[in-house]
PDB file of N, CA, C and O in Angstrom:
ATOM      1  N   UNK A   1     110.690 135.458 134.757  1.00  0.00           N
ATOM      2  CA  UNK A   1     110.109 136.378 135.733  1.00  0.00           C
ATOM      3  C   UNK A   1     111.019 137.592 136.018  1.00  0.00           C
ATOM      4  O   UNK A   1     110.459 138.671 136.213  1.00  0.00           O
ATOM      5  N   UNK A   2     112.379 137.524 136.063  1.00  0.00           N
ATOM      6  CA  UNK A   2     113.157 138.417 136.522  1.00  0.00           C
ATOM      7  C   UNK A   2     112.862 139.470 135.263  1.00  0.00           C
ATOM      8  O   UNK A   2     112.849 140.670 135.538  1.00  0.00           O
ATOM      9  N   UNK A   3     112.641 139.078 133.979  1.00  0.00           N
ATOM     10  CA  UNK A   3     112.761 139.879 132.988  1.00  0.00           C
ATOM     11  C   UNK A   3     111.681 140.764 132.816  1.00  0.00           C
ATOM     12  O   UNK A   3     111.515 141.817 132.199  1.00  0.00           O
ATOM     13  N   UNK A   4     111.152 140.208 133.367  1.00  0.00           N
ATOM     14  CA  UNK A   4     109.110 141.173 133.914  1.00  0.00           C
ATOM     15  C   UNK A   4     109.282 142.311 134.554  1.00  0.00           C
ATOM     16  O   UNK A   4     108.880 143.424 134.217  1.00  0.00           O
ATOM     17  N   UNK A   5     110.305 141.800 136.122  1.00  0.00           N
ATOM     18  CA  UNK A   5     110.283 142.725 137.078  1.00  0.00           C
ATOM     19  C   UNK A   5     111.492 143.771 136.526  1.00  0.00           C
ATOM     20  O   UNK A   5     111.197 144.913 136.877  1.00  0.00           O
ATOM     21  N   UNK A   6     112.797 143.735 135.750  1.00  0.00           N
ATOM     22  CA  UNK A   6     113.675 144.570 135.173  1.00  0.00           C
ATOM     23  C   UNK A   6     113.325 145.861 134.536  1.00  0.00           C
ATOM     24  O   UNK A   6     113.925 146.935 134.569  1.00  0.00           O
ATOM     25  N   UNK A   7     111.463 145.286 133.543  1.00  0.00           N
ATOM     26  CA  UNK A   7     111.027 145.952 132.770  1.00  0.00           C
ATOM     27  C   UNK A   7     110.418 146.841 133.455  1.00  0.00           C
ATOM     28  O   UNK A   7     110.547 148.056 133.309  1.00  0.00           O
ATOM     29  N   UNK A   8     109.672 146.249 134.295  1.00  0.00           N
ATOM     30  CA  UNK A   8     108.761 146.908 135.263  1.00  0.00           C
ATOM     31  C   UNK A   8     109.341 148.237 135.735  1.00  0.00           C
ATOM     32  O   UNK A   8     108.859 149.350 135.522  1.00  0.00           O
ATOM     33  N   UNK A   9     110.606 147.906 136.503  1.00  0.00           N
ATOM     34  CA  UNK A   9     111.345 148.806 137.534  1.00  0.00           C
ATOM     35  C   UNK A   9     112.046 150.020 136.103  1.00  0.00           C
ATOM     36  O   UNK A   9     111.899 151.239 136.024  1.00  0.00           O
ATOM     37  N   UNK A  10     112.601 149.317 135.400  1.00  0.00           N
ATOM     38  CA  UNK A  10     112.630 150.564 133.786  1.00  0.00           C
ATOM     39  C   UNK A  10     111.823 151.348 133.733  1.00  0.00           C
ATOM     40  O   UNK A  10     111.930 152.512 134.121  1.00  0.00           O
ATOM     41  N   UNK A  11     110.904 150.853 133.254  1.00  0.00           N
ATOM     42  CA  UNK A  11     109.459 151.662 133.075  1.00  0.00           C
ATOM     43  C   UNK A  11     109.568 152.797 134.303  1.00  0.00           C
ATOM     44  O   UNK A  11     109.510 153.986 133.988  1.00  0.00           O
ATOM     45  N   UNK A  12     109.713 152.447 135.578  1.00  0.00           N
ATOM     46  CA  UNK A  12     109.352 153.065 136.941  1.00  0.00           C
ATOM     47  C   UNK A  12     110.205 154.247 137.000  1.00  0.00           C
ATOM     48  O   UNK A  12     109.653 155.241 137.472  1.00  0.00           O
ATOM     49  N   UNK A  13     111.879 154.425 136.494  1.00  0.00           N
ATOM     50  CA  UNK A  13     112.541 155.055 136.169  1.00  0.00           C
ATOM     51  C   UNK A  13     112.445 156.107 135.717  1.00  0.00           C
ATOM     52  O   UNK A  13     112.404 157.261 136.143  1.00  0.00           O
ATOM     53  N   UNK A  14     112.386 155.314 134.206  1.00  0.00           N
ATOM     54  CA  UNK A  14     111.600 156.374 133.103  1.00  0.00           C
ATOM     55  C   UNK A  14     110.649 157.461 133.189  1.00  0.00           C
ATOM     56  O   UNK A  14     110.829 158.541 132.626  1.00  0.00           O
ATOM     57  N   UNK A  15     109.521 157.146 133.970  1.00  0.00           N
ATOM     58  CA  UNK A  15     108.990 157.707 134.685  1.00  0.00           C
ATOM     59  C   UNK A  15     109.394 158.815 135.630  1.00  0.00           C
ATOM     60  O   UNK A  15     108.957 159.965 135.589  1.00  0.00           O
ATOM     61  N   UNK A  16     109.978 158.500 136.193  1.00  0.00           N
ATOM     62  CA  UNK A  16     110.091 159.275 137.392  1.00  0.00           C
ATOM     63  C   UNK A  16     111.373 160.279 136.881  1.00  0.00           C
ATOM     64  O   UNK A  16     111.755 161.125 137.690  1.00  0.00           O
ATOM     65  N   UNK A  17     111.976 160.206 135.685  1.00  0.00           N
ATOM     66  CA  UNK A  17     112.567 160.956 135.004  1.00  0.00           C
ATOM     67  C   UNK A  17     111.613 161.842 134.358  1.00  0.00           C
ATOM     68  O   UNK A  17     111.595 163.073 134.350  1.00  0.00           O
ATOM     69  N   UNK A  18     111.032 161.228 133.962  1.00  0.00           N
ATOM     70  CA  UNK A  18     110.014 162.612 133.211  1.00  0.00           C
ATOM     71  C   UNK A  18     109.612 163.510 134.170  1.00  0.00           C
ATOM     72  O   UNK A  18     109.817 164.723 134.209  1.00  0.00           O
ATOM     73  N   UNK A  19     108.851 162.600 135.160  1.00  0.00           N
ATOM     74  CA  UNK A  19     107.795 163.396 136.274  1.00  0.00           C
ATOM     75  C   UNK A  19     108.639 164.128 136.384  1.00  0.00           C
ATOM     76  O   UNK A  19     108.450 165.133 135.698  1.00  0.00           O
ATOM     77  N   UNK A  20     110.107 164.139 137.290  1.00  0.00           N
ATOM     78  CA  UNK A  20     110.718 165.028 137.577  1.00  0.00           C
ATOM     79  C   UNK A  20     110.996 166.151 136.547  1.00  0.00           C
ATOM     80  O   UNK A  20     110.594 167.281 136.825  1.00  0.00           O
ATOM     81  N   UNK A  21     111.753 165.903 135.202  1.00  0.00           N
ATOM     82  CA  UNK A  21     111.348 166.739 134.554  1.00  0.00           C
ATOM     83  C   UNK A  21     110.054 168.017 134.102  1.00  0.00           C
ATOM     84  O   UNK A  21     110.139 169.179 133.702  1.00  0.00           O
ATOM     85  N   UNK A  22     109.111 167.266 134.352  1.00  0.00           N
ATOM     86  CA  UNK A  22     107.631 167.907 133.921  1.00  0.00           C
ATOM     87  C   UNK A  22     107.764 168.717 135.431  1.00  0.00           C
ATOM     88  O   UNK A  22     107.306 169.838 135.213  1.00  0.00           O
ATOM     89  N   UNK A  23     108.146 168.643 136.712  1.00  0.00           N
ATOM     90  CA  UNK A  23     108.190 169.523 137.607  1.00  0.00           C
ATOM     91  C   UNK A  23     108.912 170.647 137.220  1.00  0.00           C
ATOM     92  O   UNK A  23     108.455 171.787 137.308  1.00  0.00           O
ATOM     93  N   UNK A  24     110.045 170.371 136.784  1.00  0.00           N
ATOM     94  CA  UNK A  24     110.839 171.587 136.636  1.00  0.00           C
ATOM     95  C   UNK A  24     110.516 172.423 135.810  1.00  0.00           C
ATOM     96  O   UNK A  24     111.018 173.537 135.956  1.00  0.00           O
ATOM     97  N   UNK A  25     109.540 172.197 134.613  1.00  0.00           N
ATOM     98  CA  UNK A  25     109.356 172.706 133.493  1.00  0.00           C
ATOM     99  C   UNK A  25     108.236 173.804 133.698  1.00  0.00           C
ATOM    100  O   UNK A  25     108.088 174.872 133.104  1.00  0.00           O
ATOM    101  N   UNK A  26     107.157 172.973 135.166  1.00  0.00           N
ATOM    102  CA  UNK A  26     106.122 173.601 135.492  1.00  0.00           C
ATOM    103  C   UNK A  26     106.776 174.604 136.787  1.00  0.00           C
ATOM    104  O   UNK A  26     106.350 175.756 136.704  1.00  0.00           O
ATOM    105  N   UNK A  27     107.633 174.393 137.841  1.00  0.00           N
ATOM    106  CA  UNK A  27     108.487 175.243 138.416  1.00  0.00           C
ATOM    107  C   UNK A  27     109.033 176.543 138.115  1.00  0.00           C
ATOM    108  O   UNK A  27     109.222 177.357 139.019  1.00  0.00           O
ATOM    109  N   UNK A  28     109.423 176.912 136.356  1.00  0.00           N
ATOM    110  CA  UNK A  28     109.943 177.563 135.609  1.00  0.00           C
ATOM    111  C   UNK A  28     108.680 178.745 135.567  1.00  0.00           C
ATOM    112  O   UNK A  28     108.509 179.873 136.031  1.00  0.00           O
ATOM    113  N   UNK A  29     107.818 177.655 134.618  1.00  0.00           N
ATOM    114  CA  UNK A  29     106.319 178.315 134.039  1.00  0.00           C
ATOM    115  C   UNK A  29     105.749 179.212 135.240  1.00  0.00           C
ATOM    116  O   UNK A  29     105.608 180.406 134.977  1.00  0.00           O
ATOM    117  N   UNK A  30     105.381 178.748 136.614  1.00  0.00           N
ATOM    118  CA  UNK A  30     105.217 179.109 137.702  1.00  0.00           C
ATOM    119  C   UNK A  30     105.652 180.837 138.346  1.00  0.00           C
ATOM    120  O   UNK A  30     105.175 181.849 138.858  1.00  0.00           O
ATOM    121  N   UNK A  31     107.055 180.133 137.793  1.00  0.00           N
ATOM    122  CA  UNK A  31     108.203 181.830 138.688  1.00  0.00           C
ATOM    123  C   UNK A  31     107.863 182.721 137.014  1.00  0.00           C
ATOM    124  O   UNK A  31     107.545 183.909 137.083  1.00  0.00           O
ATOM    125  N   UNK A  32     107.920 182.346 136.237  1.00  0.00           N
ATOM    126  CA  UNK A  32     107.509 183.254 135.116  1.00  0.00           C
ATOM    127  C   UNK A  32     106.446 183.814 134.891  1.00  0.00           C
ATOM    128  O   UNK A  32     106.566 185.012 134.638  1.00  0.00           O
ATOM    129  N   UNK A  33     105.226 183.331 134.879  1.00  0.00           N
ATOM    130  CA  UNK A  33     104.000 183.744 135.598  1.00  0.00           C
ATOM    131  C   UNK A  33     103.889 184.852 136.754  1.00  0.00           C
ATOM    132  O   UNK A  33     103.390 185.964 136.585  1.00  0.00           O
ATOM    133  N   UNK A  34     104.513 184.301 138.132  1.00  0.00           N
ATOM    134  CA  UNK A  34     104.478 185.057 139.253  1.00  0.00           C
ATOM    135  C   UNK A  34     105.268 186.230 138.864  1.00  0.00           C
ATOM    136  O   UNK A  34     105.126 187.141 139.679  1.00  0.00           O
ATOM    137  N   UNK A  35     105.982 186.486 137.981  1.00  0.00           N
ATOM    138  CA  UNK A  35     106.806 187.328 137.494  1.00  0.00           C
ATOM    139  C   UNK A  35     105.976 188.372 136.711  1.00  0.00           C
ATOM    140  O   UNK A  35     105.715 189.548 136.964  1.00  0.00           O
ATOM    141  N   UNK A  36     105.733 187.778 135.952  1.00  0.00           N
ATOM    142  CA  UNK A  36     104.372 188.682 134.607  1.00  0.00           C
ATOM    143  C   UNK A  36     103.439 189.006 135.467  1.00  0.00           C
ATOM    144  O   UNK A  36     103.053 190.146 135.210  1.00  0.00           O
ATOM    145  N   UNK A  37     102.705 188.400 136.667  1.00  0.00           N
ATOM    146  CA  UNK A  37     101.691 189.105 137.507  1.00  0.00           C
ATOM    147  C   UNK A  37     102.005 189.761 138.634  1.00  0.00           C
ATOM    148  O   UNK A  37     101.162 190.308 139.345  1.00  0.00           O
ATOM    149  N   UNK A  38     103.330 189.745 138.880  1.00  0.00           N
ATOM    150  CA  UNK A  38     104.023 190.536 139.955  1.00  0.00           C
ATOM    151  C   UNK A  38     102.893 190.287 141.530  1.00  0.00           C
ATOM    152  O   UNK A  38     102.168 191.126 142.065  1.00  0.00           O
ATOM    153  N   UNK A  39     103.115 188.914 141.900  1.00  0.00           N
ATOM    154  CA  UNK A  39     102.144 188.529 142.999  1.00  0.00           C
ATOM    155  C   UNK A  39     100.402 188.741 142.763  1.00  0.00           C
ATOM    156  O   UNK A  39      99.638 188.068 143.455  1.00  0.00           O
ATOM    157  N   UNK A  40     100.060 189.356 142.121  1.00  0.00           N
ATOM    158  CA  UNK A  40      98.444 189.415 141.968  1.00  0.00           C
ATOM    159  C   UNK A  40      97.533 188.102 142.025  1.00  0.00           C
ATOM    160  O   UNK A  40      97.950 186.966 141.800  1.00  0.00           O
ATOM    161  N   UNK A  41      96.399 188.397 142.316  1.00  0.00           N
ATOM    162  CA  UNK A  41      95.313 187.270 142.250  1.00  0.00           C
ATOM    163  C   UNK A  41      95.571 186.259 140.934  1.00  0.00           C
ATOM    164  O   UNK A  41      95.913 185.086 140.783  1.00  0.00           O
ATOM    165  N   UNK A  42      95.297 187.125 140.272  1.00  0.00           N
ATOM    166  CA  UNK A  42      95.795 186.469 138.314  1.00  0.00           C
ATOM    167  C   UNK A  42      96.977 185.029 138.526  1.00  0.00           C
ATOM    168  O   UNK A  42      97.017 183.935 137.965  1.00  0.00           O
ATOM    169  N   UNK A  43      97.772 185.608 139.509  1.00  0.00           N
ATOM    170  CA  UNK A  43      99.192 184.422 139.331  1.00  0.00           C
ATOM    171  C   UNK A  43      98.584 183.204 140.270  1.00  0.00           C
ATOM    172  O   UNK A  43      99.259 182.175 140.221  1.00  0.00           O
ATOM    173  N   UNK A  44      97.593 183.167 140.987  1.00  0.00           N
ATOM    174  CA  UNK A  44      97.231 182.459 141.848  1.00  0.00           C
ATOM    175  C   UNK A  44      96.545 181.440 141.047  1.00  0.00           C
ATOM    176  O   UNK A  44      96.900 180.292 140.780  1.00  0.00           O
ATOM    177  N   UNK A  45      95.603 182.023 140.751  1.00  0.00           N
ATOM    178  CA  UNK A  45      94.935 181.261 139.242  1.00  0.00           C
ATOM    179  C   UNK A  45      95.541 180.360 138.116  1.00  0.00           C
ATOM    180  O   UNK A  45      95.318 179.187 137.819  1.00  0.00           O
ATOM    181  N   UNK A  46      96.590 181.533 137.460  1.00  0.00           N
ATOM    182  CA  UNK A  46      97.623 180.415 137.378  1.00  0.00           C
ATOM    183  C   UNK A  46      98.262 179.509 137.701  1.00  0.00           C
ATOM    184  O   UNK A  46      98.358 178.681 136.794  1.00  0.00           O
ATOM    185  N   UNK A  47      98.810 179.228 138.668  1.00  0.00           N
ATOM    186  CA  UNK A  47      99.245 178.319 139.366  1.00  0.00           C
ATOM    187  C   UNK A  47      98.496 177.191 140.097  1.00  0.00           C
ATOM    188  O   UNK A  47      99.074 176.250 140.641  1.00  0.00           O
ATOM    189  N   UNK A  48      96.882 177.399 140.058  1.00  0.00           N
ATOM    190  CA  UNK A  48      96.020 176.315 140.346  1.00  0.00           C
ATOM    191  C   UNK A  48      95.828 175.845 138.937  1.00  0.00           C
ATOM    192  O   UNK A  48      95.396 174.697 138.834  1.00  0.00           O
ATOM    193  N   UNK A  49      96.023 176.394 138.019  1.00  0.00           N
ATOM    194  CA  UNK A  49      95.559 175.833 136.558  1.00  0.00           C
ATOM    195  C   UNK A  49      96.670 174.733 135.762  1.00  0.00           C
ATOM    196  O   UNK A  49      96.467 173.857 134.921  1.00  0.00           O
ATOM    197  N   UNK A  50      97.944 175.224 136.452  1.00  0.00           N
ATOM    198  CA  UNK A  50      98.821 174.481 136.129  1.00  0.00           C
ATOM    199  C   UNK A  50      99.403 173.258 136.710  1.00  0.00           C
ATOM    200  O   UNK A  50     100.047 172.355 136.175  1.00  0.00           O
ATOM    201  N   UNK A  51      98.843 173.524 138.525  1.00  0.00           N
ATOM    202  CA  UNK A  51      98.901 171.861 138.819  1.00  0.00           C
ATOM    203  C   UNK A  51      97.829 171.217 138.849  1.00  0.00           C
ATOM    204  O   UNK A  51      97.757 170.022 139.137  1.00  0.00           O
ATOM    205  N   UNK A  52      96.848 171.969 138.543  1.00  0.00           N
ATOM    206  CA  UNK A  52      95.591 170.711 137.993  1.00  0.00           C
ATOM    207  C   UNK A  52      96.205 170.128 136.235  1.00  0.00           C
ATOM    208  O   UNK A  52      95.655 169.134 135.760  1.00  0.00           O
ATOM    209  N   UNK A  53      97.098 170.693 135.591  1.00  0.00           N
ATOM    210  CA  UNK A  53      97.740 170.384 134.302  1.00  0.00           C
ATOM    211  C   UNK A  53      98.495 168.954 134.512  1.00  0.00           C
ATOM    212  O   UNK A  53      98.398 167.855 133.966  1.00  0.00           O
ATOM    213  N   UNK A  54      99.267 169.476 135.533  1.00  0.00           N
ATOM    214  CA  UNK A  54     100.164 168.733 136.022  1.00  0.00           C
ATOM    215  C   UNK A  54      99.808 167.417 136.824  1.00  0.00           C
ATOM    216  O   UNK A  54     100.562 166.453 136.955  1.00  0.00           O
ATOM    217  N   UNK A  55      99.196 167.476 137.070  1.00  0.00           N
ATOM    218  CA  UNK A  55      97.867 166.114 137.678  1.00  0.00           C
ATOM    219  C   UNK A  55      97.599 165.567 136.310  1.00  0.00           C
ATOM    220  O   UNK A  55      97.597 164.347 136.149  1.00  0.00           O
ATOM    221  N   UNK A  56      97.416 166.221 135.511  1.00  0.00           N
ATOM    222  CA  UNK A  56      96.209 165.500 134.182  1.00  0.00           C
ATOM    223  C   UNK A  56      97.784 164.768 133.390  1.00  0.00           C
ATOM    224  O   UNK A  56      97.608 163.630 132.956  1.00  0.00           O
ATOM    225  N   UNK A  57      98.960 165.247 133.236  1.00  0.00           N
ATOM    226  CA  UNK A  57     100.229 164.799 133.027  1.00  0.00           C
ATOM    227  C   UNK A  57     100.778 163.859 133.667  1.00  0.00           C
ATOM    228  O   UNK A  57     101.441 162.926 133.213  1.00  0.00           O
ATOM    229  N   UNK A  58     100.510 164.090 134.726  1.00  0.00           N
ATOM    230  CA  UNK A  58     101.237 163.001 136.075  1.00  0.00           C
ATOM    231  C   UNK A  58     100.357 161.384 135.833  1.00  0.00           C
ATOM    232  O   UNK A  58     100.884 160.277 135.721  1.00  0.00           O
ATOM    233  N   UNK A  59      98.956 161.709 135.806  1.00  0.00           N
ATOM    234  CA  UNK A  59      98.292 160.805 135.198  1.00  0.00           C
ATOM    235  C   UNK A  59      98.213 159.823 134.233  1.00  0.00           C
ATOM    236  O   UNK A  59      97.795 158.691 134.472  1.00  0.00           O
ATOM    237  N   UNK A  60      98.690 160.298 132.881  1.00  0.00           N
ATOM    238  CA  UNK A  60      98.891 160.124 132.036  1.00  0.00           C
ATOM    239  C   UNK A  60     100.438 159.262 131.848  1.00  0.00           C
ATOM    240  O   UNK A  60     100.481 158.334 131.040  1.00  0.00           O
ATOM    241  N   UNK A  61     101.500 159.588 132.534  1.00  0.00           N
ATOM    242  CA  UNK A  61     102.743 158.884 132.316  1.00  0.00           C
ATOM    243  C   UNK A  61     102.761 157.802 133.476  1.00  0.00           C
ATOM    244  O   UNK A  61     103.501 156.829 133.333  1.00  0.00           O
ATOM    245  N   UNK A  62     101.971 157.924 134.633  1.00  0.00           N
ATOM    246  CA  UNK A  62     102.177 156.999 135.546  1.00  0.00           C
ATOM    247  C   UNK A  62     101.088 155.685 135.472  1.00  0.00           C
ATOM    248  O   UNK A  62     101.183 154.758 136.276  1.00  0.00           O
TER     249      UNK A  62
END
């Protein structure tokens, strides 16, 4: 049993290494964007498109 829950809590890690990763990556994408649209409507858009991305990702590893 202990060797279940070790794996488990690994796995949970792992995870939460990526997630965090995949934030920063989308954090980046975000200020680069807001950058190329210099605040406009356009960057807003973006940035709803990318954490609905980021949902469909978050999904997927958790």
């Amino acid at each position: 049993m202990p060797l279940l829950l070790d794996e488990t809590y690994a796995l949970g890690v792992i995870g939460n290494v990526i997630g965090v990763f995949v934030l920063f990556i989308y954090s980046v994408f975000v200020r680069i964007a807001w950058i190329l649209t210099k605040g406009t409507t356009r960057s807003v858009v973006i940035i709803i498109m990318l954490l609905i991305g980021l949902g469909i990702v978050n999904f997927f590893f958790v």
